[in-house]
C-alpha positions in Angstrom: -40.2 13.3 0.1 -38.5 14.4 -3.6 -35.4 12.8 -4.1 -32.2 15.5 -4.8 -30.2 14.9 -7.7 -26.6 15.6 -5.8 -25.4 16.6 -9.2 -26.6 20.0 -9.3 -24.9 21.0 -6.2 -21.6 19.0 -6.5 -18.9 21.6 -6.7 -17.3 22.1 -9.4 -14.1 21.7 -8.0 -13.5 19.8 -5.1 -11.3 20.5 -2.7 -8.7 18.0 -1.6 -7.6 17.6 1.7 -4.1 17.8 2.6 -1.8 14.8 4.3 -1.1 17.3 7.2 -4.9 18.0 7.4 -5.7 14.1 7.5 -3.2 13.5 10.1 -4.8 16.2 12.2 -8.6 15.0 11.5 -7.0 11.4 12.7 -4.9 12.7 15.7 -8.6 14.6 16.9 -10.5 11.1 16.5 -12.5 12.6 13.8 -13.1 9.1 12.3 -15.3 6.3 13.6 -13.5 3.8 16.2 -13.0 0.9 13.6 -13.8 2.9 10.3 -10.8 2.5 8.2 -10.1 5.0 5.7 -6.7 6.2 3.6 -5.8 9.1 1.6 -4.9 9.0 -1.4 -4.3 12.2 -4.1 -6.3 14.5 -1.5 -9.4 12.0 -1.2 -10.6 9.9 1.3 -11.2 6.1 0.1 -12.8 3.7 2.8 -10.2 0.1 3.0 -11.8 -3.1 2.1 -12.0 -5.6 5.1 -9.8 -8.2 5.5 -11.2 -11.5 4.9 -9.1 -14.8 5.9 -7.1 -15.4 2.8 -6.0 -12.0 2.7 -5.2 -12.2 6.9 -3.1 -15.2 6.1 -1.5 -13.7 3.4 -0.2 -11.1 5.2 0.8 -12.8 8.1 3.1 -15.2 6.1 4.8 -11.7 4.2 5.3 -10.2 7.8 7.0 -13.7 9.3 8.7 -14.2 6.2 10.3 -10.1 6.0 11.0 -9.9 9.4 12.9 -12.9 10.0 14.7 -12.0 7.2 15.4 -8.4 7.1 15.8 -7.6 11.1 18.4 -5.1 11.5 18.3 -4.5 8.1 14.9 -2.9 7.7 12.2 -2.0 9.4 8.4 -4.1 8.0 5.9 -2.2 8.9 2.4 -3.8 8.5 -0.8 -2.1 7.6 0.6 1.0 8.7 0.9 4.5 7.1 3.5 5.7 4.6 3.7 9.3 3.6 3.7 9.4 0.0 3.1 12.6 -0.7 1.7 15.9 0.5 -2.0 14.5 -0.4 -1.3 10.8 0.1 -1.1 8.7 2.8 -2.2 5.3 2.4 -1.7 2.0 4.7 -0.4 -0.7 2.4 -0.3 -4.3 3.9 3.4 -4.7 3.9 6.1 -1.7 3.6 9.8 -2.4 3.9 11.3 1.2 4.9 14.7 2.0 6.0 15.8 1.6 9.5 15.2 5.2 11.5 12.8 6.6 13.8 9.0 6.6 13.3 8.1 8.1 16.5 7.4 11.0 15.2 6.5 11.3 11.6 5.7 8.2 9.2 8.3 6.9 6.6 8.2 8.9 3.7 10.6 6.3 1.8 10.1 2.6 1.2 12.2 -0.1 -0.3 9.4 -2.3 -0.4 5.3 -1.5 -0.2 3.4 -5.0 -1.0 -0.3 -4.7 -1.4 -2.8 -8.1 -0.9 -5.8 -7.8 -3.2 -8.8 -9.8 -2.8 -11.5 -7.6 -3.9 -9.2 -4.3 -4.6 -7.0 -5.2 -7.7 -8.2 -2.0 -9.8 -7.5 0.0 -7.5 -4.0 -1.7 -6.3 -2.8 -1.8 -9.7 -4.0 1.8 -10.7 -4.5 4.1 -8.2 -1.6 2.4 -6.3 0.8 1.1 -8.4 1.2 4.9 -10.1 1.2 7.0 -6.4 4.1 4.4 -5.3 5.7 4.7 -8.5 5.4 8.3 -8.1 6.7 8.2 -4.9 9.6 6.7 -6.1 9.7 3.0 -4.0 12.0 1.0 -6.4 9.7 -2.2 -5.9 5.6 -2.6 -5.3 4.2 -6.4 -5.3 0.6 -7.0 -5.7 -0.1 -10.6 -4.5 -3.2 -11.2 -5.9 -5.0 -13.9 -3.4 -7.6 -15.7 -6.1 -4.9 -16.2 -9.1 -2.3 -17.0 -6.4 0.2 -14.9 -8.4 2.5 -11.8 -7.1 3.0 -8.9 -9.7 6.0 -7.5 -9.1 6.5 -3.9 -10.2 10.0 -2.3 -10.5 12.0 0.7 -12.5 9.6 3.4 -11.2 9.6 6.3 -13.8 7.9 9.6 -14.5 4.8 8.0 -12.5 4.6 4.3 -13.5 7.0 1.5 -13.1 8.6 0.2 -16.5 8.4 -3.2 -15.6 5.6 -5.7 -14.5 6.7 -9.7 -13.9 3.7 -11.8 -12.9 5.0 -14.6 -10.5 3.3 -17.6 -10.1 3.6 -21.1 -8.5 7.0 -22.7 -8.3 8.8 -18.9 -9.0 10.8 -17.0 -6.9 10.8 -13.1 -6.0 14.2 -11.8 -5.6 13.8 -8.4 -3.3 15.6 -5.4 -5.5 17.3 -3.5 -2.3 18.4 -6.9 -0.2 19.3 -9.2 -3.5 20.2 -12.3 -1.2 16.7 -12.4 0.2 14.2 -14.4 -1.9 10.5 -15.6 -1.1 8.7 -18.8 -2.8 5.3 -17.6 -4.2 4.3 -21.1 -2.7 4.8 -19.9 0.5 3.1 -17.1 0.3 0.0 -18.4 0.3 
């Protein structure tokens, strides 16, 4: 059997999909039952899966947020945020404004934390720059192995204009609720 070299049909300029078209593709059960996927600038990238220290991790942020912010905020967990027209992505922990999410996902966030075992290049590139272009005033990246939270705020023509690694014994003030304030400790 000859082996194709996929290069010399690759088209020369791929077509994005939309975040209206992914919701549709999604809504018609299109994808695999337990495949999980997320859109981001037009292109479908496949999620890492969760392994215990990232479960954890997650499940202290949402104890933590919603004990905290109820009737302040809504936390969503690992559910979709509209960031753009060709983004959609499912970041672990978003702290949106209280409203109605029956019908269409939140489009703004106060908060969006991201948990990165295995996915820090693309949580601090690919991610970091859509929510900064999205305009959500404060992204963490809790980074499991260093056990360290990178907390990104000031977002500004597409990147946020300042980066604080926190680390044992700190604590992470929330920008939108000021008199809320999490132990890195605890979070892991």
């Amino acid at each position: 059997m000859a082996v194709l070299d996929l290069s010399q049909i690759a088209p020369e300029a791929p077509r994005p999909i939309t975040r209206d078209e992914y919701e549709r593709l999604v809504s018609m059960g299109f994808f695999d039952e337990g495949e999980h996927v997320e859109l981001l600038y037009g292109v479908l990238v496949r999620m890492t899966p969760q392994n215990p220290p990232h479960s954890s991790v997650v499940e202290e942020l949402t104890e933590t947020f919603v004990s905290k912010l109820i009737g302040r905020a809504r936390v969503r967990i690992q559910l979709p945020f509209a960031a753009s027209d060709d983004s959609e992505p499912e970041p672990d922990v978003a702290v949106v404004p209280l409203g109605d999410y029956t019908s269409k996902h939140p489009r703004e966030a106060l908060l969006i934390v991201e948990v990165a075992h295995t996915s820090h290049r693309k949580d601090r590139n690919v991610k970091a720059r859509l929510y900064a272009e999205s305009g959500v005033p404060e992204y963490w990246l809790v980074d499991v192995p260093a056990r360290a939270v990178e907390v990104y705020t000031g977002p500004r023509d597409g990147r946020y204009e300042s980066v604080v690694t926190c680390s044992s014994d700190d604590h992470i003030v929330l920008v939108h609720f000021p008199d809320v304030s999490l132990a890195v400790d605890d979070v892991f």
